[in-house]
C-alpha positions in Angstrom: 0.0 0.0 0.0 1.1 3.8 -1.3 1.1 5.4 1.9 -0.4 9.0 1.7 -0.4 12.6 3.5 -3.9 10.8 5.2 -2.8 7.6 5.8 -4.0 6.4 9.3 -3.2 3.2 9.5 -2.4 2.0 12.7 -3.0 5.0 14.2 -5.6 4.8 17.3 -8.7 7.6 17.8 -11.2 8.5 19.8 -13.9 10.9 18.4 -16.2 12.4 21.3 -20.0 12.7 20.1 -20.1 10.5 17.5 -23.0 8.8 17.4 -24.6 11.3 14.9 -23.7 14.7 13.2 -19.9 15.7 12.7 -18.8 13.6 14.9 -20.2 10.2 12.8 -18.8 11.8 10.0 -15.4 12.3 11.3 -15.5 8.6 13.1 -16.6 6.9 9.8 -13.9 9.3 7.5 -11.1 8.5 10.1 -11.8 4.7 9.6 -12.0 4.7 6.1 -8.5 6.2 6.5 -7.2 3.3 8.1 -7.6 4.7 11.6 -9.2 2.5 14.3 -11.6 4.8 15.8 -13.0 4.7 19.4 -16.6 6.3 19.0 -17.8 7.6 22.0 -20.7 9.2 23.8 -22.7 9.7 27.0 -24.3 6.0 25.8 -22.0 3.4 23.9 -25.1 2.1 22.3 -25.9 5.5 20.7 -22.5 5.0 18.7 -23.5 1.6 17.9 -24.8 2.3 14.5 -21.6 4.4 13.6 -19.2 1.2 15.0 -21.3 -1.0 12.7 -21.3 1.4 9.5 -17.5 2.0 10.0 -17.3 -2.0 10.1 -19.8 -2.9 7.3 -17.4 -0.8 5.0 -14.0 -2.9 6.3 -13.0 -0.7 9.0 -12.3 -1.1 12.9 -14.2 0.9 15.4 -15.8 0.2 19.0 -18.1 2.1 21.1 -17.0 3.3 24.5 -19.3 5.4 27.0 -17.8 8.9 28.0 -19.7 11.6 29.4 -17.2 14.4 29.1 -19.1 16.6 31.6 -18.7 14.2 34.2 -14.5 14.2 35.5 -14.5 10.0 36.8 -16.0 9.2 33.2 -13.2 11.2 31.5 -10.8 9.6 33.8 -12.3 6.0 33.4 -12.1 6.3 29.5 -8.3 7.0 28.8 -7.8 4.2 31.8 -9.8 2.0 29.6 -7.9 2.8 26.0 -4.5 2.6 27.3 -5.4 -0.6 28.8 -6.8 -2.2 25.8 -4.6 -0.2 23.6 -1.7 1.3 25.3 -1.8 4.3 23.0 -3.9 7.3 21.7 -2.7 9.2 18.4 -6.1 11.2 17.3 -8.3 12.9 19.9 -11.3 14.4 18.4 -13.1 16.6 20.9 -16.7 17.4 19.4 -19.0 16.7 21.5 -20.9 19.9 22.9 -23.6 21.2 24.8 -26.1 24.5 24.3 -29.2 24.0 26.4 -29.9 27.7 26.5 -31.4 29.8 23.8 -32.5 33.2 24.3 -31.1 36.7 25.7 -27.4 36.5 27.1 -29.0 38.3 30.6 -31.5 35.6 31.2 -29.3 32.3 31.0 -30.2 30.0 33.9 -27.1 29.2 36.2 -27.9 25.4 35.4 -27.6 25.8 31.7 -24.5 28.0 31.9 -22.6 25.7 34.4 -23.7 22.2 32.1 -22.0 24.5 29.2 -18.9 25.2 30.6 -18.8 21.6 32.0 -19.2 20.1 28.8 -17.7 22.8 26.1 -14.8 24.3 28.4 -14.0 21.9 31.1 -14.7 18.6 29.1 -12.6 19.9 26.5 -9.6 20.8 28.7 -9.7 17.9 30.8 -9.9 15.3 27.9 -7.1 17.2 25.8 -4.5 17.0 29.2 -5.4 12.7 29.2 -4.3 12.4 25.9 -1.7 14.4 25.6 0.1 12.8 28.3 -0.9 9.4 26.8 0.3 10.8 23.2 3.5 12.3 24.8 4.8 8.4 25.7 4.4 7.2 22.7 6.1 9.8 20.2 3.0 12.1 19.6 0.0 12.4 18.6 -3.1 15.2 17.0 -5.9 17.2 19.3 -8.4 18.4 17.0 -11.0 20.7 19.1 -14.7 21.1 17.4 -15.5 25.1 18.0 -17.3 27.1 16.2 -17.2 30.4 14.1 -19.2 31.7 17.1 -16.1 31.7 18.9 -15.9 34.8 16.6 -19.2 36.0 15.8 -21.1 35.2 18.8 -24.8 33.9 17.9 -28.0 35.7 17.9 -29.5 33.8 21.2 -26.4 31.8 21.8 -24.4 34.0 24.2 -23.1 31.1 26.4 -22.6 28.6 23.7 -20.3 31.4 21.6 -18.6 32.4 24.9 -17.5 28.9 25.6 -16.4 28.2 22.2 -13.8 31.2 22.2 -12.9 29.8 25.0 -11.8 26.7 22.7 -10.1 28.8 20.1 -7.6 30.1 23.5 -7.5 26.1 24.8 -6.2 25.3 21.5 -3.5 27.6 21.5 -2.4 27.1 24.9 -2.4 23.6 24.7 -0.6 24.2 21.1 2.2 26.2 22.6 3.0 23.9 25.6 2.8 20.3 23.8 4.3 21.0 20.7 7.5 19.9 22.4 6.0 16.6 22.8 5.1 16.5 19.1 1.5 16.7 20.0 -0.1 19.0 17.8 -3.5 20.6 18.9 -5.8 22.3 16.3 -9.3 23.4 16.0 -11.9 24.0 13.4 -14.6 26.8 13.5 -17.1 25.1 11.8 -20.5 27.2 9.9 -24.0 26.3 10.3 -24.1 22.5 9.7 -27.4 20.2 8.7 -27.0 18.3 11.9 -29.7 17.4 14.6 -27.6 20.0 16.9 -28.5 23.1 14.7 -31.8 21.8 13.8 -33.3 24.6 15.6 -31.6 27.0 13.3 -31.4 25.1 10.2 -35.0 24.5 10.2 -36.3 27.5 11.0 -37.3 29.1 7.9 -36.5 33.0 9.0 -33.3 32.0 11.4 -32.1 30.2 8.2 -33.0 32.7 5.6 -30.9 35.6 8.0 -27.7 32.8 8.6 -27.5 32.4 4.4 -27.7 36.2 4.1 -24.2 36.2 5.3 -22.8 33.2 4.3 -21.2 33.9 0.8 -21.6 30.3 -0.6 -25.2 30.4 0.5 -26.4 27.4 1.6 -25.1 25.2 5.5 -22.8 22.6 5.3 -23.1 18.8 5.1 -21.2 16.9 8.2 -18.9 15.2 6.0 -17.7 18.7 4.7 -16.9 19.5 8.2 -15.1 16.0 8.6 -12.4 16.2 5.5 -10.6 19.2 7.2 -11.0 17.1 10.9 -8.9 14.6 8.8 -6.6 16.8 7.4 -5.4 18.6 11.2 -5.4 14.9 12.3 -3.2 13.6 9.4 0.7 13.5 9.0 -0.7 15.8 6.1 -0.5 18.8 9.0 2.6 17.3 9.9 3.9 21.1 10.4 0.5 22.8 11.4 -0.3 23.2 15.3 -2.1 26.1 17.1 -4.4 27.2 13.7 -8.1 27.6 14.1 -9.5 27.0 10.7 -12.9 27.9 9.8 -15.3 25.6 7.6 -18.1 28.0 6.9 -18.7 28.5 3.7 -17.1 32.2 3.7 -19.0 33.3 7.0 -16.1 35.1 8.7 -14.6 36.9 5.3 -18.1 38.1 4.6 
């Protein structure tokens, strides 16, 4: 086999949220790349049908349960892959919460604390497992899931935008420090996406007309448009790239 820029083979990598949306699309893309991917969410059976896709097309993929709000199932989950596998080389951190839409001033202290738990805390506490893990094992790539809210917050979103700036400084931080270690740590700043997560918007016939207005290629993206640059940042294609926050949005932030 021609080994390529994507080539994953034998590479291990775990993919936070992926039982549907982006993160199935990055799982299954991963896979087909030779990766074996470690889909995980709150459930392992919600990732079931992602395992068995990515299996059904040759590939190699469990399900493993992580709620990344919760610290002892973060901690239980790299116990659990270095057991089985004694190695991480792809971390994928896309799963997300935004339970709260409406004015900034009004957000309920329970929505704004499962936020930061999930989108802030989850995110930080996941990246430091497995860049230790990478770190004995010659490296490894963090790729964080934000948002091009992180730089346009959204109308009704104020939390949810705040948090995932707060991403776009994680990734740089964590960029700076590990890049000793040859662990590289990049995020995208994906656009509005057709996924069950932005139904809300996507489906609403005036919230979507007003997003398209200033989105140059004027239409929302499919997950698996979102996915190819996941694969790229995770790649020895990006062999050289570390600390970049690349946006996926159709034109949104040039606009």
């Amino acid at each position: 086999m021609t080994s390529t820029p994507f080539d994953l083979h034998g590479k291990v990598a775990l993919v936070s949220g992926a039982s549907r949306g982006i993160g199935a699309s990055v799982a299954t893309l991963l896979a087909a790349h030779g990766a074996h991917v470690i889909a995980s969410s709150r459930k392992a059976e919600s990732c079931q049908a992602t395992v068995d896709a990515i299996r059904a097309a040759g590939g190699s993929a469990q399900a493993l349960a992580c709620h990344i709000g919760e610290m002892a199932q973060i901690e239980a989950t790299f116990a659990a892959i270095a057991a089985e596998h004694g190695r991480l080389d792809i971390l994928v951190n896309n799963a997300a919460a935004n339970p709260y839409f409406g004015p900034i001033v009004d957000t309920d202290p329970a929505a704004f604390q499962k936020t930061v738990d999930v989108n802030v805390r989850g995110y930080f506490f996941m990246s430091s497992h497995a860049a230790r893990l990478m770190a004995r094992h010659g490296g490894g790539a963090i790729v964080n899931v934000a948002s091009v809210n992180a730089v346009v917050p959204g109308e009704g979103q104020g939390i949810y935008s705040i948090t995932k700036a707060a991403i776009v400084g994680m990734t740089k931080a964590f960029a700076r420090e590990c890049a000793p270690q040859n662990v590289r740590v990049n995020a995208i700043l994906p656009g509005l996406t057709d996924t069950r997560f932005a139904a809300p918007l996507v489906h609403d016939p005036t919230i979507l007309s007003r997003a398209l207005a200033h989105i140059p290629m004027g239409r929302v993206a499919a997950p698996d448009e979102i996915a190819a640059a996941v694969l790229y940042l995770a790649s020895p294609g990006a062999s050289y790239t570390t600390g970049t926050c690349l946006g996926v949005d159709g034109g949104y932030l040039v606009a």
